[in-house]
C-alpha distance (Angstrom), angle and dihedral (degrees) to the residues before:
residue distance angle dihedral
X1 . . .
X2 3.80 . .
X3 3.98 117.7 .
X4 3.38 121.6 -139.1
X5 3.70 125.9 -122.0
X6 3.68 108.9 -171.9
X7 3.44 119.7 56.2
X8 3.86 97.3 -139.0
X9 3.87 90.1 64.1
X10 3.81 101.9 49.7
X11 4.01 113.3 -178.5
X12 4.02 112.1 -129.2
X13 3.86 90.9 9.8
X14 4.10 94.6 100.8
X15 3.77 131.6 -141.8
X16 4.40 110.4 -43.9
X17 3.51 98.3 -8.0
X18 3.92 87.6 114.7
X19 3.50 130.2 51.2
X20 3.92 120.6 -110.3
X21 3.37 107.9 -117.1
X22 4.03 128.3 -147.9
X23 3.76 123.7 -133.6
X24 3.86 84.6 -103.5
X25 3.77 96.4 50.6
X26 3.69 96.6 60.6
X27 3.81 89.4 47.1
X28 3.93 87.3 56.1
X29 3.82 89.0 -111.9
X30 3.62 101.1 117.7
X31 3.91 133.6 126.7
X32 4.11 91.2 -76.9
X33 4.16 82.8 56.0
X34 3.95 93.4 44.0
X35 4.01 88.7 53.1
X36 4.07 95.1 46.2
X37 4.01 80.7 49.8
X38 3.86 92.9 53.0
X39 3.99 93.6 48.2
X40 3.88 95.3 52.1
X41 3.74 84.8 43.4
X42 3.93 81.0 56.8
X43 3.95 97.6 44.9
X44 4.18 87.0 44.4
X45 3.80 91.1 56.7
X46 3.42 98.1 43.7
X47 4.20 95.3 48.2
X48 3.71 86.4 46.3
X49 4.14 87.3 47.9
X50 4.06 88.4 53.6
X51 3.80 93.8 44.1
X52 3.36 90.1 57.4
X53 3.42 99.1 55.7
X54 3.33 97.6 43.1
X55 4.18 89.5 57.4
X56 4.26 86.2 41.3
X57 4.29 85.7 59.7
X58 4.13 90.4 43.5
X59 3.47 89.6 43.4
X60 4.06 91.9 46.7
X61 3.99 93.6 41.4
X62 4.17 90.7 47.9
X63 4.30 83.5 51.1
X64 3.56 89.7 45.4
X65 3.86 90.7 46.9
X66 3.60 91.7 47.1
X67 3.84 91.9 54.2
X68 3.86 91.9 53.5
X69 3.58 92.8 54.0
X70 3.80 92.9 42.6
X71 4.22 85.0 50.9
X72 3.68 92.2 51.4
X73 3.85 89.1 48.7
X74 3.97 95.3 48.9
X75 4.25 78.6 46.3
X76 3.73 97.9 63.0
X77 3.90 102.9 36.9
């Protein structure tokens, strides 16, 4: 009995009973892969979005505490 070696030509499998399979597909990088790429792409924009805004509102709470300070210096001199 002869093995097969590549998986498009399967011995004792018969004519379309498999799927033809890309160069990409048997590397696991079909259209199921490219989707699961787009979502994480989704989740890393939006945790970089938040972070951002939460450094933006430290950022503009440290300015505004520097200005109080820098009004109660002006105050006393």
């Amino acid at each position: 009995m002869t093995d097969s070696k590549n998986i498009n030509n399967p011995v004792g499998q018969g004519g379309g009973q498999r799927k033809r399979q890309s160069r990409a597909e048997r590397q696991n990088n079909g259209p199921h892969r490219n989707r699961d790429r787009r979502g994480a792409a989704d989740q890393k924009a939006e945790l970089v979005r938040k972070m951002r805004e939460k450094t933006r509102a430290a950022e503009d709470a440290a300015q505004a505490g520097d200005a109080a300070r820098t009004g109660d210096d002006t105050a006393r001199g």
